[in-house]
C-alpha positions as CSV (number, residue, x, y, z in Angstrom):
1,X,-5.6,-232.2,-137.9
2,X,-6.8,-233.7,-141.0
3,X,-6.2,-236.6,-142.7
4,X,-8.3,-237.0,-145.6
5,X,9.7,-242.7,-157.2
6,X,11.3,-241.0,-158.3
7,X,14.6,-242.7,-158.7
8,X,16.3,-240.8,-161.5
9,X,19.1,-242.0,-163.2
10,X,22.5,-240.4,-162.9
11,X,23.4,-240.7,-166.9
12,X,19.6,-238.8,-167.8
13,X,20.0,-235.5,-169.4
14,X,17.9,-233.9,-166.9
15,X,19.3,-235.1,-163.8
16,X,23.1,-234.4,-165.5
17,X,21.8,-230.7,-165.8
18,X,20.4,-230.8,-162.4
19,X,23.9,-232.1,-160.9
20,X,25.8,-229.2,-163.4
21,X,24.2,-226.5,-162.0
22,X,24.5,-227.6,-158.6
23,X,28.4,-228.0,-158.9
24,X,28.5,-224.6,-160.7
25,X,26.8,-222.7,-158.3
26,X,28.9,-224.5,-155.0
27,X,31.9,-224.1,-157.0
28,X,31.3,-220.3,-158.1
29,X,31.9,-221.0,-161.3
30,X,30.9,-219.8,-164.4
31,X,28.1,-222.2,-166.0
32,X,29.8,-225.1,-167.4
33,X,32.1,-225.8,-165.7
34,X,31.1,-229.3,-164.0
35,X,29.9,-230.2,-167.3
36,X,34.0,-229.9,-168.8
37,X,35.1,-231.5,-166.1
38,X,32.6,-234.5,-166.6
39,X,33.3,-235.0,-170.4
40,X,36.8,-235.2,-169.2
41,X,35.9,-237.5,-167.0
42,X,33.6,-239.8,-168.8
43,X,30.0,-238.8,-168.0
44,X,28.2,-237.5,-165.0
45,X,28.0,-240.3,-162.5
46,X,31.7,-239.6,-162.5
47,X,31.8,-236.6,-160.6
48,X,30.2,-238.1,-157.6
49,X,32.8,-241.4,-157.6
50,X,35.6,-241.4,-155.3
51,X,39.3,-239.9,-156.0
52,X,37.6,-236.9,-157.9
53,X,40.5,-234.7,-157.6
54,X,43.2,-237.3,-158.1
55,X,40.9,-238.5,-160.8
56,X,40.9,-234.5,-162.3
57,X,44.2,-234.1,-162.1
58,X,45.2,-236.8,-164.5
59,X,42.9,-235.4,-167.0
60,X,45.0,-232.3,-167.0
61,X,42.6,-230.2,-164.4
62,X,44.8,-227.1,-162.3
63,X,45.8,-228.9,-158.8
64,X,43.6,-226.3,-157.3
65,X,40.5,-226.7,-159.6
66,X,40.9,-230.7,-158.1
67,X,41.3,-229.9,-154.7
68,X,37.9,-227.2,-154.7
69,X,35.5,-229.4,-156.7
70,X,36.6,-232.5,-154.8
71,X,35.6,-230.4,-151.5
72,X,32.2,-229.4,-152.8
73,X,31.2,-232.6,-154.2
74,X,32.3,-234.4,-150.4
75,X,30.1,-231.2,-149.2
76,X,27.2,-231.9,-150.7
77,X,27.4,-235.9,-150.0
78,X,27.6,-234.9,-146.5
79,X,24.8,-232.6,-146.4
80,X,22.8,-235.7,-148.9
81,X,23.2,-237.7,-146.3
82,X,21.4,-235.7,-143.0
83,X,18.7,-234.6,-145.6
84,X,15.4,-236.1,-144.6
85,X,14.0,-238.5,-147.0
86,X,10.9,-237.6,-148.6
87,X,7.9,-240.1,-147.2
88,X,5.4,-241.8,-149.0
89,X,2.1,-240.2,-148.7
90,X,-1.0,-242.5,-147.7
91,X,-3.5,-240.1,-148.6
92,X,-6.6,-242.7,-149.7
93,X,-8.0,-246.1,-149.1
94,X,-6.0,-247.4,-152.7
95,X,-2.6,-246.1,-151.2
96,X,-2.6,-248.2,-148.2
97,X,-4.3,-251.1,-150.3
98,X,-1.1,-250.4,-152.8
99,X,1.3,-250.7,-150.5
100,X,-0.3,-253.8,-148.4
101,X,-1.7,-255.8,-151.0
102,X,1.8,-257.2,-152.3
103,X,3.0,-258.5,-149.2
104,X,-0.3,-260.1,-147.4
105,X,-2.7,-260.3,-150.5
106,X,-1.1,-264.0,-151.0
107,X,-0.3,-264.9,-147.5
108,X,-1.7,-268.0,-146.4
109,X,-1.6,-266.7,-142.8
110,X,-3.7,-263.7,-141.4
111,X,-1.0,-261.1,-141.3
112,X,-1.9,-257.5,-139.5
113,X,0.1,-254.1,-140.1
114,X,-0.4,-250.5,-138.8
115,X,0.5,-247.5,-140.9
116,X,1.6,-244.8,-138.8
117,X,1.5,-241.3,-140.4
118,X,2.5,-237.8,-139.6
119,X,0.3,-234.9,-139.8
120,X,0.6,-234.7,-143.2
121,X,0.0,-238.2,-144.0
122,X,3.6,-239.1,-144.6
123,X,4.3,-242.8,-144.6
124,X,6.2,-243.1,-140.8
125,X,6.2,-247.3,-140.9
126,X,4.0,-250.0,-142.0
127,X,4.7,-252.3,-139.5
128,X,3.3,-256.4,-138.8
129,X,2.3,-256.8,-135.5
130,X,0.2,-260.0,-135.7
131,X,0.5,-263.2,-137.9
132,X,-1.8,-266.1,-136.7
133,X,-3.3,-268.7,-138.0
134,X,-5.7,-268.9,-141.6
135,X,-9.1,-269.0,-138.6
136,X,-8.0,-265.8,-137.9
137,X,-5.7,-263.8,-135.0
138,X,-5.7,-263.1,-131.0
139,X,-5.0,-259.0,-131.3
140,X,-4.6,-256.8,-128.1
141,X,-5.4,-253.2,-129.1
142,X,-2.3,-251.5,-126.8
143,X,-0.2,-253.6,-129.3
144,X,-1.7,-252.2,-132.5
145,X,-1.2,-248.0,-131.1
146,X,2.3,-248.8,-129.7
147,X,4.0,-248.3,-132.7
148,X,2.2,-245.1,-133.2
149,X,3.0,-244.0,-130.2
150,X,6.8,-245.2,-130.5
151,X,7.3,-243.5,-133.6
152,X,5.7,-240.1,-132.6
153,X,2.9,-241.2,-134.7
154,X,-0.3,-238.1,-135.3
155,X,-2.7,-241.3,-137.3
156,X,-2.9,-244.8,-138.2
157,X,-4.7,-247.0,-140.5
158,X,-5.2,-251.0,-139.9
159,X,-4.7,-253.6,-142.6
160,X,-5.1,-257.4,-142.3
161,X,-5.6,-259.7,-144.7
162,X,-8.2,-263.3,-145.5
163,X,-5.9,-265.8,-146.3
164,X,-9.3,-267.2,-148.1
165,X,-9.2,-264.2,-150.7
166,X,-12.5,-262.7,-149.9
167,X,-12.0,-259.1,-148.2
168,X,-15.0,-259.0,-147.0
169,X,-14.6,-257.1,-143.3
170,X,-16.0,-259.6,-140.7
171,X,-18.2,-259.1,-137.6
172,X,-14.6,-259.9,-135.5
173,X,-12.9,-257.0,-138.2
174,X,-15.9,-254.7,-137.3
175,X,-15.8,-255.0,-133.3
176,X,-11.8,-254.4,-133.9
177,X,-12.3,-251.1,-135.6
178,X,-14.5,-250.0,-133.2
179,X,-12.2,-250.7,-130.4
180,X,-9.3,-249.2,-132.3
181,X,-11.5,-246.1,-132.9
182,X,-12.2,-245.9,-129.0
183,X,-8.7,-246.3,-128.3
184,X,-7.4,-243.8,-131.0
185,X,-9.9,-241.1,-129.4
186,X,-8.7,-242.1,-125.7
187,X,-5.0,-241.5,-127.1
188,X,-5.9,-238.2,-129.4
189,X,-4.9,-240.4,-132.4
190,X,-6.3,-240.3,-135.8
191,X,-7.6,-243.9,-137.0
192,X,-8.0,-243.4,-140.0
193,X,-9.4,-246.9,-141.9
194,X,-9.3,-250.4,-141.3
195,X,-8.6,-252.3,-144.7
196,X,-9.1,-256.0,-145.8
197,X,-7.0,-257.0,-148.4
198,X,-8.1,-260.1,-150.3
199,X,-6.7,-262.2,-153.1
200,X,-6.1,-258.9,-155.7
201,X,-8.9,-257.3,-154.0
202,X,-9.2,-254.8,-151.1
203,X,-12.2,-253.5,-148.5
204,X,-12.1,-250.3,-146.7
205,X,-14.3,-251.0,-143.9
206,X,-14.6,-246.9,-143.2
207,X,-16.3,-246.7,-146.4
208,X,-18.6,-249.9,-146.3
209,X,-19.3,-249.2,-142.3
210,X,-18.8,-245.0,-142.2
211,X,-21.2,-245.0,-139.3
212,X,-18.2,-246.2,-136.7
213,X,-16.9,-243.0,-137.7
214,X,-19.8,-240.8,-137.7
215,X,-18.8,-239.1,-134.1
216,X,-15.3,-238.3,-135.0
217,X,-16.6,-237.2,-138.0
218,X,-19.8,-234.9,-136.6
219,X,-17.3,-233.5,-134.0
220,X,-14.7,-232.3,-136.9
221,X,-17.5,-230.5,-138.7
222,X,-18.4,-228.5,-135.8
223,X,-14.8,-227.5,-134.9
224,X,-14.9,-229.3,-131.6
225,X,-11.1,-231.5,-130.2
């Protein structure tokens, strides 16, 4: 194992196309035929609104026509909705920091997530499991892996923040990598990084303290579990 927005608008002439062809090729229709229907209906987005065949119909669409491009469109919604949602990949240090650094970078409480992964680094959860106080946190290290194991989880990367803006990784933020290491290799996890996230500013404490790693890593190169 290693581990080293699209939101598209349904009026965009790309996305419109994109929808067309779909319709055409589900309906078996010769191309342009989803794009007739939508000028008679008033633009894209309105093939995909409710009523399409009553909708069709009115427009002066063949009660057949209707009743077939109503039952594709309901199709393909159905189909839409069991299709799996494309994760987030955490791929570096700056992802994580991306993600985390908007909701704990201003906290005025330590907050702690885990960021459980797949295999391919796909973005599983980030989930809290610790707020405390602005001295700092009580953290019991089965309670940061559960919700890697929960969620079928392959990796996980820590992230905390310093309510006093400095992300400089304390001895305390230290020993708890370390433990989370030793627990991650009793599990067969992948820890992956420990982050600090400060006031706009972030630490990685693999890359400031790579020598935690340096068995996990050693072992990797040779090929060895």
């Amino acid at each position: 194992r290693r581990h080293t927005r699209y939101w598209r608008d349904w009026s965009s002439d790309v996305c419109s196309s994109d929808l067309f062809r779909a319709v055409d090729t589900l309906l078996g229709a010769a191309p342009g035929r989803a794009a007739q229907y939508a000028r008679l209906l008033g633009g894209a987005k309105e093939l995909v609104a409710p009523d399409l065949a009553a909708r069709l119909e009115r427009a002066g669409v063949e009660s057949g026509a209707c009743r077939r491009a109503a039952a594709v469109v309901e199709a393909a919604a159905s189909v839409g909705r069991w299709w799996p949602a494309t994760r987030r990949r955490v791929q570096s240090p700056g992802d994580l920091a991306a993600l985390a650094t908007p909701l704990i970078g201003r906290s005025r409480q330590e907050e702690l997530y885990v960021a459980v992964v797949d295999g391919r680094n796909g973005l599983l959860a980030l989930r809290r499991v610790y707020a405390g106080t602005a001295t700092g946190t009580s953290v019991r290290i089965a309670e940061l892996v559960r919700p890697v194991l929960d969620l079928g989880g392959v990796g996980f990367a820590a992230v905390h923040n310093h309510p006093s803006g400095d992300p400089q990784p304390s001895d305390e933020d230290v020993r708890l990598t370390a433990e989370l290491l030793a627990a991650a290799r009793l599990l067969d996890l992948e820890f992956l990084d420990h982050l600090v996230i400060g006031h706009d500013r972030w630490a990685s404490i693999r890359s400031q303290r790579g020598e935690i790693w340096a068995g996990d890593e050693r072992r990797a190169a040779a090929g060895s579990p």
